[in-house]
C-alpha positions in Angstrom: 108.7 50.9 95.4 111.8 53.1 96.4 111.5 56.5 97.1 113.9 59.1 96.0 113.1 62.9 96.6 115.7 65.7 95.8 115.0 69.3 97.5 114.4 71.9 95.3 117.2 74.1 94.0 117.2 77.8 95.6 115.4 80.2 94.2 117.5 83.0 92.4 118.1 86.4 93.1 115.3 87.7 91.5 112.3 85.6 92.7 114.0 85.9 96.1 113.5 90.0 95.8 109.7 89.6 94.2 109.3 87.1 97.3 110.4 89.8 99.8 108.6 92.6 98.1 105.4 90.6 98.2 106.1 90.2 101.9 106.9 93.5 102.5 104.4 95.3 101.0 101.4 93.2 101.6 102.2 93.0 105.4 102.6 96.9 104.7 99.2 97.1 104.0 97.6 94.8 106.1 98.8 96.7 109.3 98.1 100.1 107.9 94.7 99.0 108.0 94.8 96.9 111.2 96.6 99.7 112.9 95.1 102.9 111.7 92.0 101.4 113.6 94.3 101.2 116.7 95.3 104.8 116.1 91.3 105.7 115.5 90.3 104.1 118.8 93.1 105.9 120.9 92.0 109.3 119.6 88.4 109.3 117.4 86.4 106.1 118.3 85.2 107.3 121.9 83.5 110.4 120.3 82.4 109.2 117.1 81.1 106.0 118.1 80.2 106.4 122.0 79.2 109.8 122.0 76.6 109.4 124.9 79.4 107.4 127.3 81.3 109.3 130.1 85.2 109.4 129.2 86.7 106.5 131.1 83.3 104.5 129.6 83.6 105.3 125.8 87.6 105.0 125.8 87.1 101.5 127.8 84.5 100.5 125.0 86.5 101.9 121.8 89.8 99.5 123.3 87.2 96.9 123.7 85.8 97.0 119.8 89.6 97.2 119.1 90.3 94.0 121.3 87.9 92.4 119.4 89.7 92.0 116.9 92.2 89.9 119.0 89.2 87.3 119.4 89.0 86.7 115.6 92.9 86.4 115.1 93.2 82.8 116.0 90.1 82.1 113.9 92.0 83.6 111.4 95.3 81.9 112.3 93.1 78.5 112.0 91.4 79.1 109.3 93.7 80.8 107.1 96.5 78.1 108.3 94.3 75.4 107.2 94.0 76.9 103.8 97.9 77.4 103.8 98.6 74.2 104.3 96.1 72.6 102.0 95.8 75.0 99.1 99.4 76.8 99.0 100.5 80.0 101.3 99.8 82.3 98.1 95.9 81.7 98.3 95.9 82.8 101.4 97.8 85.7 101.4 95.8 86.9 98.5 92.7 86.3 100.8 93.7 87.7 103.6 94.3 91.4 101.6 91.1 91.4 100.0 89.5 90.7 103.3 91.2 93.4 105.4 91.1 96.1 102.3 87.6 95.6 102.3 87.0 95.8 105.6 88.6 98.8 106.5 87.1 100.7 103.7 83.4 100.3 104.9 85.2 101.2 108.3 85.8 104.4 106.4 81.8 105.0 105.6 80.7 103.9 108.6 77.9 106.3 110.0 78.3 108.0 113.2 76.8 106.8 116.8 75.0 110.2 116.5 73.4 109.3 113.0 72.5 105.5 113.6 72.7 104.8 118.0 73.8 101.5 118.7 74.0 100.1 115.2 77.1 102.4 114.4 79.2 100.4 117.5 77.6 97.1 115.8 79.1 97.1 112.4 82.0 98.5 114.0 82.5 95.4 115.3 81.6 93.5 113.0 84.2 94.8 110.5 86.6 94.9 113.2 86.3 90.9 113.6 87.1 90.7 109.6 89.7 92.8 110.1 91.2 90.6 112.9 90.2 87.3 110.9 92.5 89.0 107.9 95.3 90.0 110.1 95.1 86.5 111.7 96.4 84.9 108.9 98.5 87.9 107.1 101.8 87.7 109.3 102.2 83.9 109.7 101.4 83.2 106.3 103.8 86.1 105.1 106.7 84.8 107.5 106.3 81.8 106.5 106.2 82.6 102.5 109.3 84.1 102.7 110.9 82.1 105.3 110.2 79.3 102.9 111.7 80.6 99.8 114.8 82.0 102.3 118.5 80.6 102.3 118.9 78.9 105.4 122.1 80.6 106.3 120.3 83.7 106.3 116.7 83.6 107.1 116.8 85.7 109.8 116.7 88.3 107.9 115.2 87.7 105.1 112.0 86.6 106.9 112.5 89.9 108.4 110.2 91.7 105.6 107.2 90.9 107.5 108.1 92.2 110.2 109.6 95.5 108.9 106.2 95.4 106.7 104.2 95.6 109.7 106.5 98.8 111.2 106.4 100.3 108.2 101.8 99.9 108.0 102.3 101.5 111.6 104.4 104.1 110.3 102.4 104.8 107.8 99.1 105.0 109.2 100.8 107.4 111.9 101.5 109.5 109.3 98.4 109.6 107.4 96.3 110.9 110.6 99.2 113.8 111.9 98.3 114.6 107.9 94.6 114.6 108.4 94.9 116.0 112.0 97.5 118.9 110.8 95.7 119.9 107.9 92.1 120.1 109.2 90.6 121.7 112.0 89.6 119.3 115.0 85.7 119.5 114.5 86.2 118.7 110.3 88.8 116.1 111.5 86.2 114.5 114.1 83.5 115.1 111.6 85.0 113.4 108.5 88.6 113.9 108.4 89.2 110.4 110.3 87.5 108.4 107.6 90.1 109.5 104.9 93.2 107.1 106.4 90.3 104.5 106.2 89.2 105.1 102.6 93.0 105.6 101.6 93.5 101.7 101.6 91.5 100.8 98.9 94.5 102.6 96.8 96.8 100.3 98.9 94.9 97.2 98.7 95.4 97.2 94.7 99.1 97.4 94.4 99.2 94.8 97.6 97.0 92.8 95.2 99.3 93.3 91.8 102.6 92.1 93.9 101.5 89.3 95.6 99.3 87.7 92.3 103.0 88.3 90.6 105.1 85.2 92.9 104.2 81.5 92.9 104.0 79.8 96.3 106.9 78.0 97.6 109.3 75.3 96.8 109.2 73.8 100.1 105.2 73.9 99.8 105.2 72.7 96.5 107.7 69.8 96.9 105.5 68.8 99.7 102.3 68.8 98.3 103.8 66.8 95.1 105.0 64.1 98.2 101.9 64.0 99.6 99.5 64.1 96.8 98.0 60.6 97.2 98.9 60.2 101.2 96.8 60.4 103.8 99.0 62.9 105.7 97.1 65.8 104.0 94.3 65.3 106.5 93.5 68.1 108.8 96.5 70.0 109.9 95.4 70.6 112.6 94.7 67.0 113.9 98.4 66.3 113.0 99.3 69.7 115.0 97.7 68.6 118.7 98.6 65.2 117.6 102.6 65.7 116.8 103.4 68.9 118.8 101.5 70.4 120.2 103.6 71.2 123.7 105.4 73.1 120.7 102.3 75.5 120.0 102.2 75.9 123.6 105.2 77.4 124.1 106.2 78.8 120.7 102.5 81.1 121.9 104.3 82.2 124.8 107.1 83.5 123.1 105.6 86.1 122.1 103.5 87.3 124.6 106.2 90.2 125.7 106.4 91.6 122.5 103.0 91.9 121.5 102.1 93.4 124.8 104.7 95.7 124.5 104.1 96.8 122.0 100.4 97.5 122.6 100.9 99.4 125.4 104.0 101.5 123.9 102.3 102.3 120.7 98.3 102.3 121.3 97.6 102.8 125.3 100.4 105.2 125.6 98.7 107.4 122.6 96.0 107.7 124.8 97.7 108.0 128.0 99.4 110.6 126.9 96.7 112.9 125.2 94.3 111.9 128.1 96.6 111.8 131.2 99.2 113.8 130.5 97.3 116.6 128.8 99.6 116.4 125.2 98.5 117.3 122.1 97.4 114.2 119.8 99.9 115.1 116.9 102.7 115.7 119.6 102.1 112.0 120.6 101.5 110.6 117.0 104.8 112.7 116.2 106.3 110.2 119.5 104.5 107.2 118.1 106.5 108.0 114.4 109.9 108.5 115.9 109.4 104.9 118.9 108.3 102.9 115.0 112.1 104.1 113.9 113.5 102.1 116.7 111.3 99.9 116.3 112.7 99.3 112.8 116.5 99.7 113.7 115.2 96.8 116.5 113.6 94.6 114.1 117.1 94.5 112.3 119.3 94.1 114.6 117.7 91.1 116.0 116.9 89.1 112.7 120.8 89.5 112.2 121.9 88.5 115.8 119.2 85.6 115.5 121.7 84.1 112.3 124.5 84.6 114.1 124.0 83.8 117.8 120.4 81.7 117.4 116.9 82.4 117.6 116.1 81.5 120.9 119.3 83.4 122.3 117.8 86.3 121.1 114.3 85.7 122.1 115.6 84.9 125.7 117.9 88.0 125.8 115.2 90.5 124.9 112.4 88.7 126.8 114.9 89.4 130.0 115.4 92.4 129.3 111.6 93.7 129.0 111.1 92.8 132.4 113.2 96.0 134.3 111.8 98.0 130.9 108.0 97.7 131.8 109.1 99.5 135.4 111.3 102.3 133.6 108.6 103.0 131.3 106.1 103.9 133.5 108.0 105.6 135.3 109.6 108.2 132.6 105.7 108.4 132.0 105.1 109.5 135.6 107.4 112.3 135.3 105.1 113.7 132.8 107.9 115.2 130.6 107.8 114.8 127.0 111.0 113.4 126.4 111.6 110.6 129.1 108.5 109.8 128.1 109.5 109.6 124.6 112.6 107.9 125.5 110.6 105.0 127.2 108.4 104.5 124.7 111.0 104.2 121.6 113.5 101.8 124.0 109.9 99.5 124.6 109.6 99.3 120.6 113.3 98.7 120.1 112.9 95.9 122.1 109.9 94.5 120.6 111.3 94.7 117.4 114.1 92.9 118.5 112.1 89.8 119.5 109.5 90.4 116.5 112.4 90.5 113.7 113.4 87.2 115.4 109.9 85.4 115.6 109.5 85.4 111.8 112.3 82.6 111.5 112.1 81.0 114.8 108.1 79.9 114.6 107.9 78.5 111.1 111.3 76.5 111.8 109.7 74.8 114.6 106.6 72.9 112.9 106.5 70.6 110.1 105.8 71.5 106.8 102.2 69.8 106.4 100.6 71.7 109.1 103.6 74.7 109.4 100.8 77.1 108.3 98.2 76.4 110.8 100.6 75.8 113.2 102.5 79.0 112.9 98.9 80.6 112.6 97.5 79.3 115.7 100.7 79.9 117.8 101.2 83.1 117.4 97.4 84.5 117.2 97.0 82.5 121.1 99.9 84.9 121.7 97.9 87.5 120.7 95.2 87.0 121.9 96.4 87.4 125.3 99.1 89.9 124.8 97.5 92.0 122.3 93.6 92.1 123.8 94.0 91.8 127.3 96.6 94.5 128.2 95.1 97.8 126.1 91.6 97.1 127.8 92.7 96.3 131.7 95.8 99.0 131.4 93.9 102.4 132.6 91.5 100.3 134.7 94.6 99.0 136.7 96.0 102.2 136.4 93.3 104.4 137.9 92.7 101.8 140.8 95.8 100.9 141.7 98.6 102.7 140.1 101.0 102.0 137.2 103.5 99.7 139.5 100.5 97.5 139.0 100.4 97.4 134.8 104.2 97.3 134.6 104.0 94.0 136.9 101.5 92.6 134.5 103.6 93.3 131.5 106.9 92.4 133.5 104.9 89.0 134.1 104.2 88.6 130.4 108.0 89.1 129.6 109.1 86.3 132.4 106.4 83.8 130.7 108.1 84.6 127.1 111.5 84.1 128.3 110.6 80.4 129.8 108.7 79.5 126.8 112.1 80.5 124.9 114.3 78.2 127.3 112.2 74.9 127.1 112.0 75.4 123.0 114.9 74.0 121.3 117.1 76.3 119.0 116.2 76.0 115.5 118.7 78.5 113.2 119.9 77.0 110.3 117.2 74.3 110.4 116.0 73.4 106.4 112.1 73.4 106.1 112.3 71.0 103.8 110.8 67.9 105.6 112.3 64.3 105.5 110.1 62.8 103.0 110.0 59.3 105.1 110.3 60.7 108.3 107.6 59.1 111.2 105.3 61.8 112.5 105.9 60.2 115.6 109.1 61.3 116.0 107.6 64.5 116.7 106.3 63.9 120.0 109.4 62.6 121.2 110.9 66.1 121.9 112.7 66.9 118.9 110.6 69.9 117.4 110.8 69.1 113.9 111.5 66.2 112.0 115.2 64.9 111.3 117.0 67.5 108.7 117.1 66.0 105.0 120.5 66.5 103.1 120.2 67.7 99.6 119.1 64.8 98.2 118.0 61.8 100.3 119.3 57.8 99.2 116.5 55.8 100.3 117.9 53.1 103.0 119.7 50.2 102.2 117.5 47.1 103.3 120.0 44.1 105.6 120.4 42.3 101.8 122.0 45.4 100.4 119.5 46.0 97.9 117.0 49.8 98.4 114.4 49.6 101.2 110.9 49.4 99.8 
């Protein structure tokens, strides 16, 4: 029989702002919690957790437990993408909270390595991996939420309420250890004063959870699943993802290799490089930390805006460029081992990742198709990463003490270069609609176009040689 399918009217005003609330404030959370553990491992975890390590050895091992969490993300891309694309993107963004709240609250009551040995470093781990299985699936399943429920015209920045979500958890967890650090003495604050940012998001955690179980999922998921209720295309997604595009994944996981690594370095190693190195004090460079997460934000906007006007790849191209000189400038402001250049460096590193970032919540979701768009947008960006996010923080003062920081800007330099090509072979994709041709072939896919052909408003089924509908 005929098929006739008509896309689901917009959403109005008011469910789009309870949609970008939701995104906002439950990506808020999640990376207050995922990030206050980067903050923790920078200044607290060698101490608490390696006390019996010499200092290179405990910080190498804290950055390690903190790079493990990198290991779970694209398990928790994968899985949580899976669940997106089978049982709506709400389910999982509920999911992911509860996992990550709870998580970094027995992070919070953790015993010392002084009180339990080993085991303390254990568990640490072990609710570090939930923590990176949680975050795995928070930030593509909240760009794609809202990117879903977006206006075309303008989903650059409306999909950018992830992204200012997650600069406003790093803000936030910034500031709640220069409270706890200027408030108590450094034995209370080594002693139990850490634990409080920790404990703090169980508060969080429920008004994340009273938002979010306030919005339905989306029309484009809805409209899809109603399609495909009785079909055969809701098999694995991620079958259909290796199967249809994935050369796509490939390269939409290199896209953001330079700005995750930038921003690792800028905003975790750099904390520690600059307590540890360069002999400041640990509020003076959470202070530096609070003021780069600005430009970070100012970043973030700017680019979501010039990716509706100029295109998301433009943008992803222009700033991947331009990280490459940036890595060498930053390192050396750092050298001089002045406070301000070094500040300076460190904020025009996070202006430019927020550039890029504010541009990857619209431009990965538009490239995949909407039956597997949630594992696919999961598993591209946690690959990303997975290298950019684990790999740098841990090998950064290795390379640094052997060989000099000409080396670790060349690494991150090289990371920018890869992002920039994986930008160029990608097609553009602004002003693409994520509602999927309902007959479109999935081969089509593989033939180079990224996503399937664009559906008008309301798609005639063809007209058959004899003039009557196709069937």
């Amino acid at each position: 029989m005929s098929e006739h399918v008509v896309t689901p009217n917009p959403p109005d005003a008011k469910t789009l702002r309870r949609v970008v609330t939701a995104g906002f404030l439950g990506t808020t959370i999640e990376y207050y919690d995922f990030f206050i553990y980067g903050t923790a491992a920078a200044l607290v975890f060698p101490k608490v957790f390696f006390p019996t390590l010499g200092d290179a050895a405990s910080v190498a091992a804290s950055f390690a437990t903190f790079g493990v969490a990198f290991v779970a993300r694209p398990l928790g891309g994968l899985l949580f993408g899976h669940i997106g694309d089978r049982r709506g993107r709400k389910t999982t963004l509920v999911m992911t909270l509860l996992i990550m709240g709870l998580s970094t609250a027995l992070i919070g009551l953790l015993p010392s390595g002084d009180s339990i040995g080993t085991l303390a470093p254990l568990l640490l781990v072990a609710l570090r991996f939930l923590q990176g299985l949680a975050v795995g699936g928070e930030w593509s399943s909240a760009a794609l939420f809202v990117g879903e429920y977006a206006p075309r015209e303008k989903r650059g920045l409306y999909a950018l309420s992830p992204t200012l979500g997650t600069s406003a958890g790093i803000l936030l967890a910034t500031v709640a250890f220069l409270l706890a650090g200027g408030t108590l003495s450094n034995d209370q604050f080594l002693s139990w004063g850490w634990r409080l940012p920790f404990l703090f998001s169980v508060v969080l955690v429920a008004v994340g959870m009273w938002v979010r179980l306030r919005v339905s999922d989306t029309p484009v998921f809805r409209a899809a699943a109603e399609r495909s209720r009785d079909e055969a295309a809701r098999r694995a997604p991620l079958v259909q993802l290796l199967r249809h595009q994935g050369r796509e994944t490939v390269l939409a996981s290199g896209t953001v290799l330079m700005w995750i690594s930038f921003f690792y370095i800028g905003s975790v190693y750099m904390t520690n490089y600059g307590t540890e190195t360069l002999g400041f004090s640990r509020n003076t460079m959470l202070t530096v930390n609070a003021l780069a997460i600005g430009a970070n934000i100012i970043g973030s906007v700017a680019g979501a805006w010039l990716s509706d006007l100029w295109g998301r790849r433009t943008v992803m191209i222009a700033t991947a460029l331009v990280a490459v000189p940036l890595a060498y400038v930053l390192f050396a402001l750092a050298d001089t081992g002045e406070l301000v250049p070094l500040a300076l460096g460190i904020s025009a590193v996070l202006f430019c990742v927020g550039a890029a970032s504010g541009t990857t919540t619209a431009f990965l979701p538009e490239i995949f198709h909407t039956s597997y768009r949630s594992t696919a947008t999961g598993v591209s960006y946690n690959l990303g990463s997975l290298l950019a996010g684990a790999v740098p923080p841990i090998v950064a003062a290795p390379l640094l003490a052997a060989y000099g920081s000409a080396v670790v800007a060349s690494m991150l330099a090289l990371l920018a270069a890869l992002s920039a090509l994986s930008a160029l072979l990608l097609g553009e994709t602004r002003g693409r609609s994520l509602h999927d041709h309902p007959s479109a072939p999935r081969e089509a896919l593989a033939d180079g176009a990224t996503v399937p052909p664009e559906p008008s408003l309301t798609y005639e089924p063809p007209v058959s040689p004899k003039g009557g509908a196709a069937t």
